[in-house]
C-alpha positions in Angstrom: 15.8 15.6 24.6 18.0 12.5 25.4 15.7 9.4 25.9 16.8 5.4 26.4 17.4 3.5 23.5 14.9 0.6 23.1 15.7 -3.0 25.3 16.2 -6.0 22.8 14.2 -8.6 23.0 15.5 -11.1 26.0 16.8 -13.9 23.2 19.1 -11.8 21.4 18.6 -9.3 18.5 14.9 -8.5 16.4 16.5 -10.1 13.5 17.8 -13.6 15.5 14.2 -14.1 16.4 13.8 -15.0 12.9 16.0 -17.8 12.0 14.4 -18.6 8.8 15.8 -14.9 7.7 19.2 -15.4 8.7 21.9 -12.7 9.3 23.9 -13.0 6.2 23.7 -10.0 3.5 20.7 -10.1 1.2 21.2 -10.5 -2.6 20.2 -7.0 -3.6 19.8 -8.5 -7.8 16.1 -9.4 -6.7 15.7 -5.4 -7.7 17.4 -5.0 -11.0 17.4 -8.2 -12.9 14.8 -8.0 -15.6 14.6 -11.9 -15.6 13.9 -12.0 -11.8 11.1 -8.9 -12.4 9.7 -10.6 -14.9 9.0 -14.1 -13.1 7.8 -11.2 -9.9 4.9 -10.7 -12.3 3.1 -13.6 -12.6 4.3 -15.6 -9.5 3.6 -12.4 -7.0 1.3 -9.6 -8.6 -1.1 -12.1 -10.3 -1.1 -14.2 -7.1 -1.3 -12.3 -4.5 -4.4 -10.1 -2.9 -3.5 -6.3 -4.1 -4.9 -3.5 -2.5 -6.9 -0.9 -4.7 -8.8 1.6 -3.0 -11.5 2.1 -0.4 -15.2 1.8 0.5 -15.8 5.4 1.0 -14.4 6.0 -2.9 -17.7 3.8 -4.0 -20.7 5.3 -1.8 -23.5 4.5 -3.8 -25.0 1.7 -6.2 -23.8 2.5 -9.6 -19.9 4.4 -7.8 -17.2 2.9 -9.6 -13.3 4.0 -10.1 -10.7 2.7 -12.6 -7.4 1.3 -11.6 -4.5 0.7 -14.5 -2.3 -2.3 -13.2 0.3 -2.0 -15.8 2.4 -4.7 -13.8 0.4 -7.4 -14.5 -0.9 -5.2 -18.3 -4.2 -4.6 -17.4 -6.7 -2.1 -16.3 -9.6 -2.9 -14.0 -13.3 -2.1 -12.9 -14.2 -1.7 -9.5 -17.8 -0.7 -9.2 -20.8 -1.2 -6.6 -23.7 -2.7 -7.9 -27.6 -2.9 -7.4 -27.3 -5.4 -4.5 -24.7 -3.0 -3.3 -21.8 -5.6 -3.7 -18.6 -4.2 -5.1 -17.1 -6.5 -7.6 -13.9 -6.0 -9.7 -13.8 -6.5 -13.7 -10.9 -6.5 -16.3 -11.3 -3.3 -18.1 -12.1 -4.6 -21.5 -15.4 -5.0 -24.2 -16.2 -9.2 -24.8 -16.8 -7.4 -28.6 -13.6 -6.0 -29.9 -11.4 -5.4 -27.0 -11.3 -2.2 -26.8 -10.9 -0.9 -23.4 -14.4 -0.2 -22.3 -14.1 2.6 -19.7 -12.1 6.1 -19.8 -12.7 9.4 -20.5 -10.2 11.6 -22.3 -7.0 9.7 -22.1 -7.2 5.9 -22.2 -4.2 5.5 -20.1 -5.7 7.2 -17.4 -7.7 6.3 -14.3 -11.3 7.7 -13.8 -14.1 8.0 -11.4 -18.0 8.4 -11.6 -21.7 6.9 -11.2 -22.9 5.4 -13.8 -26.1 2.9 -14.5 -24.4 0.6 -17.1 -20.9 0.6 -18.8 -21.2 1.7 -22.4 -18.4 0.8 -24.5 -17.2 4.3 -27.1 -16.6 2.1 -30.1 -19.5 -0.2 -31.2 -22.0 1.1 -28.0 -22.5 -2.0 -25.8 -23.8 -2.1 -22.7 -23.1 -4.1 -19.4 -24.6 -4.1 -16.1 -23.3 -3.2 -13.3 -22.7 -6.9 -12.0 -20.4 -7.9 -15.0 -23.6 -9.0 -17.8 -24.0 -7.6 -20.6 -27.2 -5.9 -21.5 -26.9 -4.8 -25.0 -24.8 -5.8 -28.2 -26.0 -3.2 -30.4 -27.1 -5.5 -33.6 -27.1 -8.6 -31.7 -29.1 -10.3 -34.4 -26.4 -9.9 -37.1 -24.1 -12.1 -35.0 -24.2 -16.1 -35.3 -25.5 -18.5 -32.4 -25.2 -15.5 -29.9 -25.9 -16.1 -26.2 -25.3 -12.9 -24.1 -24.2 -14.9 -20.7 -21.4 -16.0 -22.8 -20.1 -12.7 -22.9 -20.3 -10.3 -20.1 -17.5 -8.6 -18.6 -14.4 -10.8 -16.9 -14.6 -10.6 -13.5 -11.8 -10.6 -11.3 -11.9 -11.9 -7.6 -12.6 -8.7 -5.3 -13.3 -8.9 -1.3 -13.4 -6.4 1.6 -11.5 -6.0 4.7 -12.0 -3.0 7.1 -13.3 -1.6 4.3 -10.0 -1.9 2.2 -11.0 -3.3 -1.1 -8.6 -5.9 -2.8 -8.4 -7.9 -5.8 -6.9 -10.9 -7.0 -6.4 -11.9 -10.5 -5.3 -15.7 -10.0 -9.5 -17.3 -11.8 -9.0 -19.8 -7.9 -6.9 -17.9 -5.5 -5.1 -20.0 -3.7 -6.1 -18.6 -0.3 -9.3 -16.3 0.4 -8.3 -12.6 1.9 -8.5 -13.7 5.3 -5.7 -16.3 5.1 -3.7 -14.4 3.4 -3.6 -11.6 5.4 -3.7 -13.8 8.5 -2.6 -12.3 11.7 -2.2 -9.1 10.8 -5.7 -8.7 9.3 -6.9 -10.2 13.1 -4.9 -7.7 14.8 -6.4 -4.6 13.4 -9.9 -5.8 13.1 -12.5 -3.0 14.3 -10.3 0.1 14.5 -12.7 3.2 13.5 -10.6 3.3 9.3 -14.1 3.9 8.5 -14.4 7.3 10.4 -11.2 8.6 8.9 -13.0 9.4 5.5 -11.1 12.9 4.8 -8.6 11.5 2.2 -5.7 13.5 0.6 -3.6 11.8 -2.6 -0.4 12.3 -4.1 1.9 9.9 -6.5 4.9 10.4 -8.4 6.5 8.4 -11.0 9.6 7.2 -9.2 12.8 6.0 -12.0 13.6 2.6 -9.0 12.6 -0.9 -8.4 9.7 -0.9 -6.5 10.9 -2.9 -3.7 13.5 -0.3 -3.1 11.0 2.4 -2.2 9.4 0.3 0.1 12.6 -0.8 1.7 13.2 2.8 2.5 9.8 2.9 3.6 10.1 0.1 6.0 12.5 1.8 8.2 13.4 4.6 10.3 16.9 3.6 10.8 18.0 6.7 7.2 15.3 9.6 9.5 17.9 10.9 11.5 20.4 11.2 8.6 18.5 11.9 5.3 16.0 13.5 6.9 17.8 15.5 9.6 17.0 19.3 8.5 13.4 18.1 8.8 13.5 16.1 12.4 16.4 17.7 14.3 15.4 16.4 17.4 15.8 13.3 15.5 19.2 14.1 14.6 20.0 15.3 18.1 18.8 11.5 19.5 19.3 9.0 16.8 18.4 6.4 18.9 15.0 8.0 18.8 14.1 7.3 15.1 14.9 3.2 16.5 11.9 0.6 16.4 10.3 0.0 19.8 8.9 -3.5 18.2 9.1 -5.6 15.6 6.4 -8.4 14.1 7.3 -10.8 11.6 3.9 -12.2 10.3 4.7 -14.5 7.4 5.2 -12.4 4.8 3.5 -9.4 6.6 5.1 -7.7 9.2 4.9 -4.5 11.8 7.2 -2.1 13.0 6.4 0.3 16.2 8.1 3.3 16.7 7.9 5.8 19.5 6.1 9.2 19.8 8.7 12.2 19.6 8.2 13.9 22.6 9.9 17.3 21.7 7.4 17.7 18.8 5.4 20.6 20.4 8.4 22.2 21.5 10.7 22.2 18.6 8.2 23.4 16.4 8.7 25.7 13.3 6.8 28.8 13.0 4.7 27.3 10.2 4.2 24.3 12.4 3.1 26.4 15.5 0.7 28.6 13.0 -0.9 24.8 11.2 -0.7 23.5 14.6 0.6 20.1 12.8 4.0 18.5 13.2 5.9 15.5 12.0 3.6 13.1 13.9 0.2 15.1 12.2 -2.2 17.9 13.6 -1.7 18.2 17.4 -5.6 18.3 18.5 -6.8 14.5 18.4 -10.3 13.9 17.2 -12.6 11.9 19.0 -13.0 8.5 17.7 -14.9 5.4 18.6 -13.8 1.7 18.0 -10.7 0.2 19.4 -7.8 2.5 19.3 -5.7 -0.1 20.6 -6.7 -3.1 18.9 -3.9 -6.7 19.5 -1.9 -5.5 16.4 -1.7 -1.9 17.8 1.7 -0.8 19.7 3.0 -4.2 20.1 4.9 -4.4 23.1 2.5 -1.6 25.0 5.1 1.4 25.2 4.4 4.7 26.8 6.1 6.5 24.6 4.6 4.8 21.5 3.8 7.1 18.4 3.0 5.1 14.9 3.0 1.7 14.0 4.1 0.9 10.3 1.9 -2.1 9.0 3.8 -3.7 5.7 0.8 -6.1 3.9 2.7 -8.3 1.4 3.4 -7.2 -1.5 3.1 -3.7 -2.1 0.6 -1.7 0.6 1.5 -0.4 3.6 -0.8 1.4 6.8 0.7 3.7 8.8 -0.8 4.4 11.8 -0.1 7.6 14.3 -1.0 7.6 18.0 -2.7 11.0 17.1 -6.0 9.7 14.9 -5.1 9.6 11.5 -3.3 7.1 9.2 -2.0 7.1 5.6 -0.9 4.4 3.3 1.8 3.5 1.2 1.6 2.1 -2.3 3.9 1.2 -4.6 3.1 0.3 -8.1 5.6 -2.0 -10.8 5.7 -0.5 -14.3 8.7 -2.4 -15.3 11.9 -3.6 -13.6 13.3 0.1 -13.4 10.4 2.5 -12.7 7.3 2.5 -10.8 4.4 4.3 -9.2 4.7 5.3 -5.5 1.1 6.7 -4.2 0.2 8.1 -1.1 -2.9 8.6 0.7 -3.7 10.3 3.8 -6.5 9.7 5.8 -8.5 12.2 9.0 -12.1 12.5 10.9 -13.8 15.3 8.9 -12.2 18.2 9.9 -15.2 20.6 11.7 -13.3 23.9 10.9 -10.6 25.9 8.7 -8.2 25.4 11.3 -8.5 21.3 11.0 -8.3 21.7 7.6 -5.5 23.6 7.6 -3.8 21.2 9.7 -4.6 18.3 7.8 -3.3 20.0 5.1 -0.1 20.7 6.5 0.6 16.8 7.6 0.0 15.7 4.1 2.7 18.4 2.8 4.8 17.7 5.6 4.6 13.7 4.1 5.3 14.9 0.6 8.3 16.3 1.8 9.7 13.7 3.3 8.9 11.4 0.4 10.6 13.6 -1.8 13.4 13.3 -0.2 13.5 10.0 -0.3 12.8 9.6 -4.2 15.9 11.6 -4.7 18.2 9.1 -2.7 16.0 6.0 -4.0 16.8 7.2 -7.6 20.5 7.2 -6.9 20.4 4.2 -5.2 18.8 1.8 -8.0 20.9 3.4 -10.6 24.1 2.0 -8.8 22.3 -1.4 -7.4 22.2 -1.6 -11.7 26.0 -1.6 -11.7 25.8 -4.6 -10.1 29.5 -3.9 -8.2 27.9 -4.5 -5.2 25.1 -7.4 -5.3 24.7 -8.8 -1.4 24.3 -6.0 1.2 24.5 -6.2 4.8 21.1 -5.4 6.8 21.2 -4.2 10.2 18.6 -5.1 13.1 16.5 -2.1 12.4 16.0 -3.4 8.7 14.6 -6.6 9.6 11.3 -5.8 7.4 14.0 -5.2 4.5 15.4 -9.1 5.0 11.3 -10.4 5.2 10.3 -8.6 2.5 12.8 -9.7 0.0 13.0 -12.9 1.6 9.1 -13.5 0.3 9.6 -12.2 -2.6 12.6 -15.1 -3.4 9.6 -17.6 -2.0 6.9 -16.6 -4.0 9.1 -16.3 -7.3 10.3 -19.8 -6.9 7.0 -21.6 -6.0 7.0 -21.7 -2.1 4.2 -19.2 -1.3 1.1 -20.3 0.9 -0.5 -23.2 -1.2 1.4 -23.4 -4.3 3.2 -26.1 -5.1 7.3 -25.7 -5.4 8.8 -25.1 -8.9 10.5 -28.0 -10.2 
């Protein structure tokens, strides 16, 4: 099914829009120099607001969850606690140091409810709001005061029930400013009745801002992904961006609603009744569905919007009432976590779930095919034959992304003052 390619924008291209940007090819080192990754570190991941998890994964006083953040070489604590505030802690005993909460492997993350945090090696105790309660032969120790040591708390606040932390001890903006526009744009849309959450990650041998530049276009679907989407293939235009949002650092993408889904579909899709775009009954769903940052430029055809929060999290949206989310985790310079979740209304039957089901394979798929490329792609970018590539109009998120990342690394992020 032929369909018109998308207008420009009346002053010229997406990309021109953005002078700041520029046109000229990007210096692709930003994603294989162990120097540059290393200064990414501390200027971006311990700076910056960082996504962790959801409301829904902490439903009760006492719920708490584990996160490792090897980028920055710690693990932390995020727990709800008596007054029902959720609060994040580094994961680590004010005794000895040991790491205070895991279960069988201590690299690993964990879940639970729990009434206080006991550490495994000499048994103290904290509360759930950071104090400590208990240093197991406290009166052998010398001029001990207990508020001297309770847990290290980290800064943790909520938005649309998205929980994020920062590490900076005075963050340099709250979580508002930072996210800015893009946090006012999607402000009341019903995230919190979409609590049917699938996960998967894999360990992925590539920068981690190559993932996400693969993730922050549509311009590869038609080719890498063409077995998958042929009516993509048969239309290339069709994979284009309706609209394009540079927000600071932050930025959204729209892209249309395949029309032929239905009507191309595989057996297994007709059986699942799910397709690329997601299960094809739409739940009912209160809020605003179409809040300001939704569908930017109001298209008929409009399908998903791809909402890139700086650094490392992404929301994708779908027309049909359900969204998942990117993330991609540092580990070093060379490897990092990618983890995806999915996220539907309860389904009411087998047949919902079954669906559901299906979408989240059907996302799997697609990410596996792009690990495989992505993998092949950073182990040349190492070569280093070819360091500035050109970025086409369609990959304008690619230019703003890695144009931040050069901003923040050398001192010119929101509030800080510029490196000497």
């Amino acid at each position: 099914m032929k369909v018109e390619r998308p207008k420009k924008p009346d002053i010229g291209s997406w990309t021109e829009q953005y002078p700041h940007l520029g046109t000229a090819d990007v210096d692709y080192t930003d994603s294989v120099c162990p120097e540059f990754y290393e200064r990414e570190r501390d200027a971006i991941f311990r700076k910056a607001w960082i996504h962790v998890g959801r409301v829904e994964e902490l439903p009760r006083v006492g719920s708490y969850f584990t996160k490792e953040y090897k980028v920055c070489d710690t693990s932390i604590i995020v727990a709800r606690g008596q007054d029902k505030k959720i609060r994040a802690f580094h994961n680590i005993c004010s005794h000895r140091g040991n790491k205070l909460v895991w279960e069988e492997f201590p690299n690993d993350e964990t879940r639970g409810t729990t009434r206080v945090f006991q550490c495994k090696y000499h048994s103290w105790q904290y509360n759930l709001d950071g104090t400590l309660k208990q240093a197991t032969r406290e009166e052998e120790f010398f001029n001990f005061d207990r508020c001297r040591y309770g847990l290290a708390e980290i800064s943790c606040d909520v938005w649309e029930g998205f929980i994020f932390i920062n590490l900076d001890p005075t963050p340099e903006q709250t979580l508002k400013e930072f996210l800015g526009e893009m946090g006012e744009g999607l402000i009341d849309y019903p995230f919190h009745e979409m609590t049917q959450a699938y996960c998967f990650r894999a360990h992925i041998k590539s920068n981690w801002k190559v993932f996400a530049d693969s993730f922050a276009e549509a311009y590869h679907t038609p080719y890498m992904h063409g077995k998958m989407s042929p009516e993509m293939a048969e239309d290339m235009v069709m994979a284009d961006g309706i609209a394009f949002k540079m927000m600071g650092m932050h930025n959204t993408t729209s892209f249309r609603h395949v029309p032929s889904d239905i009507e191309q579909a595989t057996p297994i899709e007709q059986l699942t009744q799910c397709g690329l775009y997601g299960p094809w009954k739409k739940p009912d769903l209160g809020g605003n569905l179409t809040p300001p940052g939704q569908n930017l430029s109001n298209h008929p055809d409009w399908g998903i919007d791809s909402h890139q929060i700086f650094p490392n999290f992404a929301i994708i949206i779908w027309e049909r009432g359900w969204y998942h989310t990117w993330q991609f985790w540092p580990l070093n310079v060379d490897e990092h976590i990618f983890e995806c979740r999915q996220y539907f209304v309860p389904p009411k039957n087998a047949s919902e779930r079954l669906a559901q089901e299906m979408a989240t394979i059907t996302t799997r798929e697609y990410a596996a095919q792009d690990a495989n490329t992505l993998e092949a792609t950073h182990s040349m970018l190492k070569a280093r034959i070819k360091t500035h590539l050109p970025l086409c109009d369609q990959e304008l998120a690619l230019r703003n992304l890695h144009y931040h990342v050069n901003e923040w690394v050398n001192g010119r992020r929101p509030g800080a003052v510029a490196a000497e």
